[in-house]
C-alpha positions in Angstrom: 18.0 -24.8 23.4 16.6 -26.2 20.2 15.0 -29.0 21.7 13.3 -26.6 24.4 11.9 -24.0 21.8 10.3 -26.9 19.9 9.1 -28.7 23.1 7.6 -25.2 24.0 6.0 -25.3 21.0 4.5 -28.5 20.7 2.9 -27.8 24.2 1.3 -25.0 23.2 -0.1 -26.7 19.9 -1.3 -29.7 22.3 -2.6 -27.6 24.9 -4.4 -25.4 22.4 -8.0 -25.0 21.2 -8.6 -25.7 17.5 -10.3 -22.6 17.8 -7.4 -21.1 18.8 -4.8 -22.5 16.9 -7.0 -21.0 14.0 -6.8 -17.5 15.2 -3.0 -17.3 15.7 -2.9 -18.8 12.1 -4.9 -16.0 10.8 -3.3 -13.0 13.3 0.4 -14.5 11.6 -1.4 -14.4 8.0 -3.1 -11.2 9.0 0.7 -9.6 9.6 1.9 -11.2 7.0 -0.4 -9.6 4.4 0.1 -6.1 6.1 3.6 -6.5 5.6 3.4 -7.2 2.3 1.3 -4.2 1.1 3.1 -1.4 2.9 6.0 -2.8 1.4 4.1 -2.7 -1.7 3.3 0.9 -1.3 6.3 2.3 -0.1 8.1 0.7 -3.7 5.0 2.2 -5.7 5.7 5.5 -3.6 9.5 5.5 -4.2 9.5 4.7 -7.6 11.0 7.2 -9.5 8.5 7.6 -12.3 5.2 7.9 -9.0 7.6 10.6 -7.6 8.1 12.5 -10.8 4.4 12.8 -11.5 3.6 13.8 -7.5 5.8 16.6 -7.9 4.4 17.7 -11.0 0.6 17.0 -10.6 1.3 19.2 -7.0 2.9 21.9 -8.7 0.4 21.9 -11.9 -2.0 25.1 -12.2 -3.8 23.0 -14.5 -4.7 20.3 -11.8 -5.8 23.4 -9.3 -8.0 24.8 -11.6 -9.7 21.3 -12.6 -9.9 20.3 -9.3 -11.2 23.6 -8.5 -9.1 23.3 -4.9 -6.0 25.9 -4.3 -3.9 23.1 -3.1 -3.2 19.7 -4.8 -2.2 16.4 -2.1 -0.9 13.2 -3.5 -0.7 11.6 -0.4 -3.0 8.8 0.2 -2.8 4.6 -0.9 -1.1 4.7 -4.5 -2.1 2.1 -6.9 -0.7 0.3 -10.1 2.2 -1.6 -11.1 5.8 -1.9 -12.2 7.1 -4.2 -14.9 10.3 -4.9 -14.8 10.7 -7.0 -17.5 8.7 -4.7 -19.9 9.8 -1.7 -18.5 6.5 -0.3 -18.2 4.6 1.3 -14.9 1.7 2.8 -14.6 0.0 4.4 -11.6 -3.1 5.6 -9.7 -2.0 8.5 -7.7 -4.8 10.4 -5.3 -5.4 14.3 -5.9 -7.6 14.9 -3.3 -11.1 16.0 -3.7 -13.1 17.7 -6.2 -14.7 20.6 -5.8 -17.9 18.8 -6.4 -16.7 16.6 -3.1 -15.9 13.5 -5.3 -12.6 11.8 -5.1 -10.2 12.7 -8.0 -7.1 10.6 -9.4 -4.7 10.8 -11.9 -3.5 7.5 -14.0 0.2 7.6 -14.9 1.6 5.4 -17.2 
């Protein structure tokens, strides 16, 4: 079975264009890149300290008025970090827009 898969796989190689044996290398890097950064967002996402500050920025009559919207969304691509060794995060959380139009964020660290 072994021996067939790797035959299988040296005839495609042989029997493939450099051109493209260079697109399936970048498709596989492509996924594997794309992998990595919604697994990347869904551990910013979950982390408890992100989902402390969603819940509060949502509920925060502060963050209406200032925004100058009646509703407050932190959904969208959440940025920043987690240290473990220091024990430090710090986060770029979306708020939605402005009422000027302009995109608005909150940094929690």
């Amino acid at each position: 079975f072994m021996a067939s898969r790797a035959s299988r796989a040296f005839s495609f190689v042989e029997n493939t264009s450099l051109r493209g044996l260079a697109g399936s290398c970048a498709l596989a890097g492509a996924g594997v890149v794309v992998s990595g950064l919604v697994m990347r967002q869904r551990m910013l996402r979950e982390h408890p300290i992100c989902q402390t500050a969603c819940d509060q920025l949502e509920r925060s009559e502060e963050v209406r008025r200032w925004l100058g919207a009646g509703e407050v969304s932190t959904g969208g691509v959440v940025g920043g970090y987690v240290d473990i060794q220091e024990g430090t995060a710090a986060f770029r959380i979306p708020l939605g827009r402005s009422a000027d139009g302009g995109a608005a964020y909150a940094r929690v660290e």
